[in-house]
C-alpha positions in Angstrom: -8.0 -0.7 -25.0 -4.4 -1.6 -25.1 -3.0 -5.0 -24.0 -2.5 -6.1 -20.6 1.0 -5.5 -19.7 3.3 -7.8 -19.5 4.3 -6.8 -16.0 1.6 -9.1 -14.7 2.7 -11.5 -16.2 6.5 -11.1 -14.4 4.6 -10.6 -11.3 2.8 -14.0 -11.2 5.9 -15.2 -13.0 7.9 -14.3 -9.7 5.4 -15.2 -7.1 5.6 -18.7 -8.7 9.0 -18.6 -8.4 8.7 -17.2 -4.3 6.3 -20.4 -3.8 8.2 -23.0 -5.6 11.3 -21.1 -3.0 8.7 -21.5 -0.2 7.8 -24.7 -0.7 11.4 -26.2 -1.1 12.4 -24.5 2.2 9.5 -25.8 4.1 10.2 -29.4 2.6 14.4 -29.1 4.0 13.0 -27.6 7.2 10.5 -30.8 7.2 13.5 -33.4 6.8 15.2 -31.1 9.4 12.7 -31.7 12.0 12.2 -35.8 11.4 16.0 -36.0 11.5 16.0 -34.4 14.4 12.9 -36.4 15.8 14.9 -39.5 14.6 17.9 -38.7 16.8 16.1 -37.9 19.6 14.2 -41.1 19.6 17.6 -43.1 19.1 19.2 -41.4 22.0 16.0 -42.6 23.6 16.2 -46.1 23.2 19.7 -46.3 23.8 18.9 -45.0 27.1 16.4 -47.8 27.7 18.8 -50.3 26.6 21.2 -49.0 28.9 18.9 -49.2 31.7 17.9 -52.2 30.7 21.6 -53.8 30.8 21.8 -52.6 34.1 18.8 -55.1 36.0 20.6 -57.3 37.8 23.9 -56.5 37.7 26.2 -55.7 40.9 27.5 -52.2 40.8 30.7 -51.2 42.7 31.3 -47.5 43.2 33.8 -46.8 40.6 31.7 -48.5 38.0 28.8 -46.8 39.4 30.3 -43.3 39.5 31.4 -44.0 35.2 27.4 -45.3 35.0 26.4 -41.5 36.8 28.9 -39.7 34.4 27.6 -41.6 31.6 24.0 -41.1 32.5 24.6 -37.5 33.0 26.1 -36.6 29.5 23.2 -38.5 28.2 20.2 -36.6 29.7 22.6 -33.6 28.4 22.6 -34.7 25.2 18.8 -35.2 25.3 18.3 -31.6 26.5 20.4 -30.2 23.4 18.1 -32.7 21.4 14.7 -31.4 22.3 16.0 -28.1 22.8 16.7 -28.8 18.5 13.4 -30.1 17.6 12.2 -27.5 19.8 13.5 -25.1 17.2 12.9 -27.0 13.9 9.5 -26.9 14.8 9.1 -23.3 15.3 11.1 -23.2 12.0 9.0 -25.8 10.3 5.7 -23.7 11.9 7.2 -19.9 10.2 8.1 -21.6 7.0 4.3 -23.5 6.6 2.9 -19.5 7.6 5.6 -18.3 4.8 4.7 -21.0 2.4 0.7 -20.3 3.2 1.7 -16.3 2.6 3.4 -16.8 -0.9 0.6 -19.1 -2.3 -2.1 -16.3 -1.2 -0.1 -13.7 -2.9 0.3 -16.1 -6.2 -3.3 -16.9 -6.2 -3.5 -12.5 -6.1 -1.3 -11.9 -9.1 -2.9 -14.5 -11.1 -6.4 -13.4 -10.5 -5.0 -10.1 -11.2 -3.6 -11.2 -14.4 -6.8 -12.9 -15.3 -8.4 -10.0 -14.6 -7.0 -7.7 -17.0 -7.1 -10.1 -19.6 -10.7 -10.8 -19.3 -11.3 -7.2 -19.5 -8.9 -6.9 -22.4 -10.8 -9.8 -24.7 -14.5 -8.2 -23.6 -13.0 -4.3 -24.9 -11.6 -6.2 -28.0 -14.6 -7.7 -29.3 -16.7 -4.7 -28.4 -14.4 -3.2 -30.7 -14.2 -6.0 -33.4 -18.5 -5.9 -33.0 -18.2 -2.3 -33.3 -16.2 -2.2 -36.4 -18.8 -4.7 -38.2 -21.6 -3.0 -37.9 -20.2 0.4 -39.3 -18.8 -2.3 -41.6 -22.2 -3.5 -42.5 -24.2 0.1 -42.2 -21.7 1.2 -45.2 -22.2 -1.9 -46.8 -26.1 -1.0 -46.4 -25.4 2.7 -47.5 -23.9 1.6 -50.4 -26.5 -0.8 -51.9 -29.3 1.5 -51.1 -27.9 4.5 -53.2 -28.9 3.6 -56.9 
């Protein structure tokens, strides 16, 4: 039996390489999505401290009408924010199935690979055996002629 080619070796060479790609991605889009979470959650609590700075305070009506603009482009702001982590986690969720994907089809070529080279050692020592015992049947031969 000949050698196992060394095309399953590339392969499982390159679905390492996909994986490793995979799993970098999925690792950006995970920084992606908690820097996204993070500016969400600091546009939050400036909202509550603006709220909060408001108790007690007399409000006239231009004051009141920069307070409604101001409030406005906030919750605006919060929109486009959720709308973003909205989207980095789909990203993160497509990445994680893409990551998931490229470590099954690793795990494939390497049991593939594994495979073949299994097969190749058992057909090699068949042979080796194989060639010892006409070794020793001629060795035998030999010995019993006078």
């Amino acid at each position: 039996m000949r050698r196992p080619p060394r095309v399953l070796d590339t392969l499982t060479y390159i679905r390492e390489l996909r994986e490793e790609r995979a799993r970098e991605r999925f690792s950006l889009a995970l920084r992606a999505l908690q820097a996204a979470l993070q500016e969400l959650q600091d546009l939050e609590k400036a909202q509550r401290e603006y709220f909060q700075g408001l108790a007690g305070q007399r409000l006239d009506g231009a004051y009141l009408r920069l307070l409604g603009e101001g409030l406005e482009a906030t919750f605006g702001e919060r929109r486009r924010l959720e709308e973003r982590l909205r989207s980095r986690q789909k990203e993160v969720e497509s990445l994680r199935e893409e990551l998931a994907q490229a470590h099954r089809e690793r795990q494939a070529a390497e049991i593939l690979r594994e495979k073949r080279w299994r097969a190749w050692r058992r057909e090699e020592e068949r042979r080796l055996l194989r060639e010892m015992d006409d070794l020793t049947l001629m060795r035998r031969a030999r010995l019993a002629r006078p």
